[in-house]
Structures are given as structure tokens and as C-alpha cells.
C-alpha positions in Angstrom: -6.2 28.8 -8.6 -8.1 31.9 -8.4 -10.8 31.0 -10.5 -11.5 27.8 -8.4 -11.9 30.6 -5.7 -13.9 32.9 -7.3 -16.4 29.9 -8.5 -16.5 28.7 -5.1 -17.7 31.6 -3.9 -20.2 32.8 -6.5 -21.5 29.1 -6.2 -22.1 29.7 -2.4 -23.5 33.0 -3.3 -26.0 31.2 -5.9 -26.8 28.5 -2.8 -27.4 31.2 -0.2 -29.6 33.1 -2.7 -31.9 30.3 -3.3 -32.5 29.4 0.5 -33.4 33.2 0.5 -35.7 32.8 -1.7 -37.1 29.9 -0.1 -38.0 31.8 2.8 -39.5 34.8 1.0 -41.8 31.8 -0.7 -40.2 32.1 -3.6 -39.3 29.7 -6.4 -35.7 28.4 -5.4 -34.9 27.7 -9.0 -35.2 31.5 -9.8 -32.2 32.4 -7.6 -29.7 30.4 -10.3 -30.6 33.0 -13.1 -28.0 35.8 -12.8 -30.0 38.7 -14.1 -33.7 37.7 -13.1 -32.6 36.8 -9.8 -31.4 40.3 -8.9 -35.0 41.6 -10.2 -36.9 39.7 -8.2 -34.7 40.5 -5.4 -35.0 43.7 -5.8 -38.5 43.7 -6.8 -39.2 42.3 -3.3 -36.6 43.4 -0.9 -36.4 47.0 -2.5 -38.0 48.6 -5.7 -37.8 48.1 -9.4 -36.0 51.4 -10.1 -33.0 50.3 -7.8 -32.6 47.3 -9.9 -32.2 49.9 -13.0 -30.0 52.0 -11.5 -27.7 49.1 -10.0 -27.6 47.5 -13.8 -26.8 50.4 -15.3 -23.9 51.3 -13.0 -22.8 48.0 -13.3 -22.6 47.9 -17.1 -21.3 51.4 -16.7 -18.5 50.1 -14.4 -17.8 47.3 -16.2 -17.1 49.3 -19.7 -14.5 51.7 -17.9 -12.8 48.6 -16.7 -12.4 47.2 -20.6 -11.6 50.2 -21.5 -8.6 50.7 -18.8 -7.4 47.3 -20.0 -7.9 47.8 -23.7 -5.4 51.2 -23.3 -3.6 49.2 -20.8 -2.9 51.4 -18.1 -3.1 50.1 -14.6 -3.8 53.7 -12.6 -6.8 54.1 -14.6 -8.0 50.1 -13.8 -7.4 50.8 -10.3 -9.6 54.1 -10.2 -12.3 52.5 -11.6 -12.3 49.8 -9.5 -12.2 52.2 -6.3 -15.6 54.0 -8.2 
């Protein structure tokens, strides 16, 4: 059930992208490309360098949360999800 939720929502998300991009006179297809989309986004909402440093703290993020669950202790899981 919680996936159905979570797809809902990152398909609205997708949807709501691509009419943003419509107004910024940008391809709508573009917005339905995870990573690419974010670069042009932030290529034209913010700069390039943003996009790099939001990447890499994602990836970064998303490592310590394996790792929490590999080791399987919940504490540390929760404190990287509050970083």
C-alpha cells in the first residue's frame, strides 16, 4: 500500500515538473528523466554547481542509509535520515 502512495506521488511530482517546464519554454518530455531533469532545473532556476553539490549529498545520504541497514541498527537509520 505504500508504494501505491509513494508512486502516486512521485508521478504527480513528474506531472507538475513537466508543466514547469512548459512554462520556462522548455521541452515537457525532459521533465520525465530523473537525473537530467534536476540539471536542467537547476541549470535554469539556480546554477550548475548546486546541482553537484545536491547529487553528491544525495548519493552521500543515500550510502549512510545502506549502510545503517546493512549493520542493521535502527538509531543510526534514523540519524541519517534527520541529516
Amino acid at each position: 500500500m505504500n508504494y501505491i502512495v509513494s508512486l502516486i506521488c512521485y508521478g504527480l511530482t513528474i506531472i507538475g515538473k513537466a508543466f514547469v517546464f512548459k512554462k520556462m519554454d522548455i521541452e515537457m518530455w525532459k521533465a520525465f528523466i530523473p537525473i537530467y531533469s534536476e540539471h536542467i532545473l537547476f541549470s535554469k532556476v539556480w546554477n550548475v554547481r548546486m546541482f553537484i553539490y545536491y547529487l553528491a549529498t544525495s548519493l552521500i545520504a543515500y550510502c549512510f542509509i545502506n549502510i545503517s541497514l546493512i549493520i542493521g541498527h535502527p538509531t543510526l537509520n534514523t540519524i541519517f535520515l534527520v541529516i
